[in-house]
N, C-alpha and C positions, 0 to 999 in steps of 0.2 A: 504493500500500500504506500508505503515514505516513497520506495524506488519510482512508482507509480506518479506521486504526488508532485519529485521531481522532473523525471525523464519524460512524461508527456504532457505535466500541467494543464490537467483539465481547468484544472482554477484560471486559468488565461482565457478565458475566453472572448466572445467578440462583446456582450453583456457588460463584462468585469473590465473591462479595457477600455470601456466606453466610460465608463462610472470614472473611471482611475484618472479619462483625461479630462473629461466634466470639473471634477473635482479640483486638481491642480492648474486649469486653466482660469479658474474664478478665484484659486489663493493667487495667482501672478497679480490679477488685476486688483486684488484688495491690499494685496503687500506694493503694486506700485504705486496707488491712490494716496496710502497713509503715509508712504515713501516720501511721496514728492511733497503732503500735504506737511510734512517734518522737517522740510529742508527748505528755509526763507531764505530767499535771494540764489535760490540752486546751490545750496550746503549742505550736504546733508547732516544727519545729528552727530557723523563720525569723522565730523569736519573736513569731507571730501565733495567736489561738485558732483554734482547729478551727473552721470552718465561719465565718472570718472576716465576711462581712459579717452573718452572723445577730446579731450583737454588737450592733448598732445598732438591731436589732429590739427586742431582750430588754431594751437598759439602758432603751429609749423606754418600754414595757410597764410597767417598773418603779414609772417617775416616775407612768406615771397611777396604776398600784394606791397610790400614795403622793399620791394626789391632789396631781400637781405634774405634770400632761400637757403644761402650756406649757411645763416645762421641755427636754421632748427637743428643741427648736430652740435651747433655749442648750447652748454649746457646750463651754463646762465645767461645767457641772451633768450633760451629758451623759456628758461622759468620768470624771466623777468616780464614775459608779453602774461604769464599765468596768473600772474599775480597781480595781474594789470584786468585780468579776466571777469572776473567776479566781486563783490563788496567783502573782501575779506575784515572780519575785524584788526583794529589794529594791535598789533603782537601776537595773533595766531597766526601759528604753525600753518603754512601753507604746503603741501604736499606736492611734489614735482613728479609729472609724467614727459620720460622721454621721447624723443622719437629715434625708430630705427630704422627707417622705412625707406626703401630707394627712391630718388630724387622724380623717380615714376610718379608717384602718389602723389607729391604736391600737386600737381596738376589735379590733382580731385580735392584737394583739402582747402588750393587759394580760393573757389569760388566760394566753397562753403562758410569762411572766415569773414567773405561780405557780409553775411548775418551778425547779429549776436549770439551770444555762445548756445542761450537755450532754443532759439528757434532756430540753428544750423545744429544742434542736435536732434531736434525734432525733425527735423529735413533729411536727416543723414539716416535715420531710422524709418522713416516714410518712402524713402524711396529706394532704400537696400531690405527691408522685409518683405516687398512682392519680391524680388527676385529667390530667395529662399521657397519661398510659399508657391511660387510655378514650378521651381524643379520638384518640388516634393507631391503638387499633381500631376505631374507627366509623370512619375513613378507610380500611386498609388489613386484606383479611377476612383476610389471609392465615395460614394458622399458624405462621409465623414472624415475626410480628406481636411479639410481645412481646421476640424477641429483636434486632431491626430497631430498635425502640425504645429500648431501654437502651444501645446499644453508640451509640447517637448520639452524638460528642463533646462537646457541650451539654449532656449531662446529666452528667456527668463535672463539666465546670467548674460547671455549675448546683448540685452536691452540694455540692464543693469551698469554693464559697462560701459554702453555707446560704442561698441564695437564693429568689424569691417566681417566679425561670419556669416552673416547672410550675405553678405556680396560674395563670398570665397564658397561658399555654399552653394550658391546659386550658381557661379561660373564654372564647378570644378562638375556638376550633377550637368548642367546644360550640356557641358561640352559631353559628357560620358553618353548621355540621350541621345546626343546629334551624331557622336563619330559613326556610324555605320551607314547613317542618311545622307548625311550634310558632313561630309568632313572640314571642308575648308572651314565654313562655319565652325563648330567645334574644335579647330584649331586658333581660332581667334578668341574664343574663350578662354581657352587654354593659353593662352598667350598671355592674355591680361591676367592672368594671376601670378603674372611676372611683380607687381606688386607688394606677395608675400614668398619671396621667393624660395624660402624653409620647406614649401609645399611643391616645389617643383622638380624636386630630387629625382621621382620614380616616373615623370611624365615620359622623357625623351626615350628612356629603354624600352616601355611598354608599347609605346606607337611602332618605334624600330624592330622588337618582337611579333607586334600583328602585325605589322606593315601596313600601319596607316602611314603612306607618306605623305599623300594630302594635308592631313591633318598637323605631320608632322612638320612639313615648310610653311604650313600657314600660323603656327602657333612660332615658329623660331621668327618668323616676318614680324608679326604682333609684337612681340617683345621687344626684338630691335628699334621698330617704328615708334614703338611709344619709349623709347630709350634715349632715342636721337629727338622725337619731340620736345624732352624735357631736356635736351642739352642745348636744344636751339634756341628755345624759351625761358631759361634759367642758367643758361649760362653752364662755365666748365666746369667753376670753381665749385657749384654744389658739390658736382661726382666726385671731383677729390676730397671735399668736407665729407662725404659718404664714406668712400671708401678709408681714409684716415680715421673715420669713429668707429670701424669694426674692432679693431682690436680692443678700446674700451668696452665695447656691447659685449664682444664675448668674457673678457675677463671677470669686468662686474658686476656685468645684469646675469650672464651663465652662471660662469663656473663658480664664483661668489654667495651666488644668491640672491643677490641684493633685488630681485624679485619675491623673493621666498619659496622656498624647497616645492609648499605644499599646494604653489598655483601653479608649478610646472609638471606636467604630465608626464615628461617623457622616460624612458628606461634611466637615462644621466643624472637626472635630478630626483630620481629613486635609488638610486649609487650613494650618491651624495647626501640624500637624507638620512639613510641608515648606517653612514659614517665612512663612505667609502673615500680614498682620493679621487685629485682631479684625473689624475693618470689610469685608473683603475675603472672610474665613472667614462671615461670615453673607449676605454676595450670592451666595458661592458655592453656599451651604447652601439656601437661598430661591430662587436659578433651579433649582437641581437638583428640589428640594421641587413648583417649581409642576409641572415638567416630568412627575416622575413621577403629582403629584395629574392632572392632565390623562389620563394614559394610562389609570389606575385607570377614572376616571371614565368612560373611553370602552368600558370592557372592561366594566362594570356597564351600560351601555346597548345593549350588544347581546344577540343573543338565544346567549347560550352558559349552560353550565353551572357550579353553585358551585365546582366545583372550582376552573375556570379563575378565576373573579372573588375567590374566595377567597383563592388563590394571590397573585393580585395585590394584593388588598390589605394581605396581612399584608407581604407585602414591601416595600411602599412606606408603609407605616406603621411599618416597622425605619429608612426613609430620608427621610423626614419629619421625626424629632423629631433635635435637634440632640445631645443626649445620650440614648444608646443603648451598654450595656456589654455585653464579651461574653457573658458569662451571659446577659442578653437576646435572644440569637442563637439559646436554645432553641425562641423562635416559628418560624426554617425549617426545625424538623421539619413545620408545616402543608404551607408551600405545594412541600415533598420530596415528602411525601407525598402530596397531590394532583395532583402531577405523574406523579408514578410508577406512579400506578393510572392515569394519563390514556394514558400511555405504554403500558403493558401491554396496554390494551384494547383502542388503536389502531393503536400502535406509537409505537417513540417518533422523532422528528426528528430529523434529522442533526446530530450536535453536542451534543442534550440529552443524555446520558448523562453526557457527559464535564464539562456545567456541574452539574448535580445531582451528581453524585461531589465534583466542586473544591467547591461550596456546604457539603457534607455535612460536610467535614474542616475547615470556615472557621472555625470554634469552637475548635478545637483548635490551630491555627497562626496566628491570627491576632494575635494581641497579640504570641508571639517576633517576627514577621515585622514588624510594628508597634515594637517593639523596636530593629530594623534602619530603623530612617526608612522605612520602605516599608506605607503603607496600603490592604493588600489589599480589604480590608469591604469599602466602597462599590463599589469596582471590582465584581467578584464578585455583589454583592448587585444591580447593576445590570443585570450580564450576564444573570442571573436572571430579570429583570422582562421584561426584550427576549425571553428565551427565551418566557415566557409572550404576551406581546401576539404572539409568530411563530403560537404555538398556535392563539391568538383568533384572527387575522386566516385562520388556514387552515382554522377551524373552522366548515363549513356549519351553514345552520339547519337544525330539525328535520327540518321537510316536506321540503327540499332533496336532507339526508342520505337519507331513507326513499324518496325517487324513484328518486333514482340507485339504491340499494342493488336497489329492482324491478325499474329495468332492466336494471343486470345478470345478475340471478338471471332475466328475461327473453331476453336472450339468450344465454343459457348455453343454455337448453331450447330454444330455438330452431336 
């Protein structure tokens, strides 16, 4: 009965999962009400602004429309438009957000900065949450499609922060939808998420493995083009102010911490939280890394469907780059959601239920639990990937499937 209660979780069902997202989608909206309704002047009671990390977007924006773009990598020219930001009181501790983001994204953050901060966050959330909320209905027809989406826990913290996952969400699912249709097109998606470019590790092997080359030259075009955009439009000096602030980014905000152990998801800063070295936290990060590039790889060379190979690579491109924060955890609404139609269709595997449920809630407990010295992510996110290669590995080829399927429908008549 326990084996039972795990491995096929009756208790998941369409009923209980309805209720589950009813539920958590009416706590987002009464936690953001009383949220905002607590934080005069966009402060909130933990003396951070509303939509915290969008802070770093808006002061960066700034600098460029002040034609001083290389300034967002300095980092008190940068804190100094922050504090310029909002009606801080005088002598509170003001909290500084950096930016680390290729001189790409200014280009999206200068217009946003014509506003003020709270209604260019309002704007930055309005018009990157359709793009999440369409790839998540071209995956899933169902009519409870829109509400499956919002009650996701990721989207929750992804508001919370005024962050860019629903745009990376939206562009990394679009492109996966369109490569077999529309390649060029989903090579342009895939381009622009040159943006974050932590998430672009596993793109060019796997195109080069199927052999999408379409997709592949139109996505290497993209990134270029919006590369040399913002070098014509902001000048040199940014990309060297860029490329100069790597070595800071990785020393203090990685290997440091100075994010904290328990908002970084990845294998490395699971290393490092349970007291590993730096040295030791990157062999760890690097076999786990090839390990999962490998399986990716294997699941893109057989003859199964995007779902699966989809699935698989957004997963192993969350366990791939070595900084990964939970707001980014809004990419396994993909490979949920391609699991979950894969499931439905087929049925789903002994056990899957109960790992897409635990993945589904991973956004939401993951940093308390991280908090507690205990790095769930990777674990989880792993479990994940093995869930999908059991998929692959059980999943006949076409002609294979449609034999069988005559023969039985053969002997049934028979």
């Amino acid at each position: 009965m326990r084996c039972e209660f795990l491995l096929q979780a009756p208790w998941l069902n369409e009923a209980r999962v309805t209720a589950y997202a009813r539920i958590f989608a009416c706590l987002y909206v009464v936690a953001a009400i009383l949220w905002i309704a607590l934080s005069p002047g966009l402060i909130d009671p933990q003396g951070k602004p509303i939509g915290t990390d969008f802070m770093d977007v808006w002061a960066a924006g700034k600098l460029a429309l002040a034609g001083e773009p290389a300034a967002a990598y300095d980092y008190a020219r940068h804190y100094e438009i922050q504090r310029q930001a909002l009606p801080w009181q005088e002598g509170q501790q003001v909290p500084y957000f950096g930016w680390h983001y290729p001189p790409l994204f200014l280009l999206v953050a200068a217009p946003l900065a014509l506003l003020p901060y709270g209604i260019a966050l309002a704007v930055w959330m309005a018009a990157t949450l359709p793009a999440y909320l369409a790839m998540v209905r071209s995956i899933i027809p169902f009519r409870r499609w829109f509400l499956f989406a919002l009650a996701f826990p990721a989207v929750f913290v992804n508001l919370g922060h005024g962050q860019n996952g629903f745009l990376t969400a939206g562009l990394f699912g679009a492109g996966l939808m369109l490569l077999e249709r529309r390649p060029i097109l989903a090579g342009i998606f895939f381009g622009l998420l040159a943006y974050k470019p932590q998430f672009g590790l596993l793109l060019p092997l796997v195109l080069v493995v199927g052999r999408h080359w379409r997709a592949f030259f139109a996505a290497a075009a993209t990134t270029l083009a919006a590369s040399l955009l913002s070098y014509v439009v902001l000048g040199a000096e940014v990309w060297q102010a860029f490329f100069a602030s790597l070595r800071l980014t990785r020393t203090y905000v990685l290997e440091q911490g100075a994010t904290g152990w328990e908002k970084i998801q990845s294998v490395f800063a699971a290393v490092r939280m349970l007291g590993g070295g730096i040295e030791t936290a990157y062999a760890v990060h690097v076999a786990i890394a090839l390990i999962v590039t490998f399986a990716v790889l294997w699941i893109w060379r057989r003859p199964v469907g995007m779902p699966l190979k989809g699935a698989a690579l957004v997963t192993a491109t969350l366990m791939t780059t070595p900084y990964v924060l939970d707001y980014d955890l809004i990419l396994l609404a993909i490979p949920i959601s391609f699991l979950t139609m894969e499931g439905l269709r087929g049925g789903f595997l002994n056990g899957e239920k109960v790992v897409l449920f635990a993945v589904w809630l991973l956004p939401l407990v993951s940093r308390e639990i991280g908090s507690a010295g205990v790095p769930v992510a990777p674990v989880l996110m792993l479990l994940l990937l093995a869930t999908i290669l059991r998929r692959a590995a059980e999943t006949e080829m076409p002609e294979q499937g449609s034999r069988r399927a005559m023969n039985q429908v053969q002997g049934a008549v028979s």
